[in-house]
C-alpha positions as CSV (number, residue, x, y, z in Angstrom):
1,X,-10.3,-25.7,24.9
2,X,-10.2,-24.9,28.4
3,X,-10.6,-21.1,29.7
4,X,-9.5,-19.1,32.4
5,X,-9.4,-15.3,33.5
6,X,-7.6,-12.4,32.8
7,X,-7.0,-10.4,35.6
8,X,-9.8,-7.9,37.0
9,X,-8.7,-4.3,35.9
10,X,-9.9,-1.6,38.0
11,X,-11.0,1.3,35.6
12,X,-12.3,5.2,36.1
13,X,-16.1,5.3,35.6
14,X,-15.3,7.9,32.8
15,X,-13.5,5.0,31.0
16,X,-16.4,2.5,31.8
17,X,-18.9,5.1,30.5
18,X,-16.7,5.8,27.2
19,X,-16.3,1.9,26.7
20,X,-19.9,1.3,27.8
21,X,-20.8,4.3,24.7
22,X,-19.0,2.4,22.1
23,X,-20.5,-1.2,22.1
24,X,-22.6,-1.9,19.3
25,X,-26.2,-3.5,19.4
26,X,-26.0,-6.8,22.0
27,X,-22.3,-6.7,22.5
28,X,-21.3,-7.3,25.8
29,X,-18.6,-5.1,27.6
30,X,-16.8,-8.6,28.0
31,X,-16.8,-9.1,24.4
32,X,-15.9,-5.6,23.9
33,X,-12.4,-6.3,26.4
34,X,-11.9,-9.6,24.8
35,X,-12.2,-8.3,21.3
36,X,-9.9,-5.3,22.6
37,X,-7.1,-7.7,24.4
38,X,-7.1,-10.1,20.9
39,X,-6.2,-7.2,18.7
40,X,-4.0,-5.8,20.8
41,X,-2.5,-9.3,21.2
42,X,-1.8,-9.5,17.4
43,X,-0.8,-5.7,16.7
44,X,2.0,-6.7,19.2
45,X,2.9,-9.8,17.4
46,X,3.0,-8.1,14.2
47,X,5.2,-5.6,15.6
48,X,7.7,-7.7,16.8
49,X,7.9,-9.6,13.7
50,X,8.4,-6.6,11.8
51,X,11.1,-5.5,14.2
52,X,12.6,-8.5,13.7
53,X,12.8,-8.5,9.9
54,X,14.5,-5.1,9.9
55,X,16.7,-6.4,12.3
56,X,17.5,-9.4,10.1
57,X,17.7,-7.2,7.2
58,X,20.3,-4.9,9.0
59,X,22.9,-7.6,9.2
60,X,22.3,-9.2,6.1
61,X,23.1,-5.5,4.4
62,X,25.9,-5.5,7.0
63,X,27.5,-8.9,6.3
64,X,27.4,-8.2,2.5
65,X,28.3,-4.7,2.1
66,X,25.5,-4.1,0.1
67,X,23.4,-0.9,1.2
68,X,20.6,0.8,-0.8
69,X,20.4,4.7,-0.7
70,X,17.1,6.2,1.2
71,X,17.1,8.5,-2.4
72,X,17.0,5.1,-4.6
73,X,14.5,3.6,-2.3
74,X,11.8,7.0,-2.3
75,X,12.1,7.2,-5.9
76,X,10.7,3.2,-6.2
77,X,8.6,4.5,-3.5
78,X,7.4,7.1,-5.8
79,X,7.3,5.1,-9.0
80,X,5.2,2.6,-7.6
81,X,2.5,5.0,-6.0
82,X,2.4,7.0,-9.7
83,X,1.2,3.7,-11.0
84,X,-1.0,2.4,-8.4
85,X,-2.6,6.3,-8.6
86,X,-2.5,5.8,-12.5
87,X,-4.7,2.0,-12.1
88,X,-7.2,3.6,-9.8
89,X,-7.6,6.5,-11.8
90,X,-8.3,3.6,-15.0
């Protein structure tokens, strides 16, 4: 796979020095950016997709009519953490 460059970013030297604080033993402020970039990269993707699903789910309830109250939806909510608390407590 061929590489290229991000664009240089021009920083204060606080925020080098706080970046430079947090690398962990033989990690490279490059990797440290790179690593950075990447998550944010798919944070962003999953964001949009989840966007998009509620969107998608809008107009389907929409379309059909069909809504569920928020009070029917907290009390599944609810159910479902009593049980998961319930199993860990097991």
């Amino acid at each position: 796979m061929k590489t290229t460059t991000l664009p240089p970013l021009r920083v204060t030297s606080e925020l080098r020095a706080s970046a430079e604080a947090v690398l962990e033993e033989g990690e490279t402020l490059s990797a440290f950016v790179l690593d950075a970039v990447t998550r944010s990269i798919e944070q962003r993707r999953q964001q949009q997709a989840f966007i998009a699903r509620g969107l998608a789910g809008r107009a389907k309830a929409r379309d059909s009519g069909r809504y569920v109250s928020a009070e029917a939806v907290v009390r599944k909510l609810r159910t479902r953490l009593e049980k998961a608390r319930r199993t860990a407590a097991e």
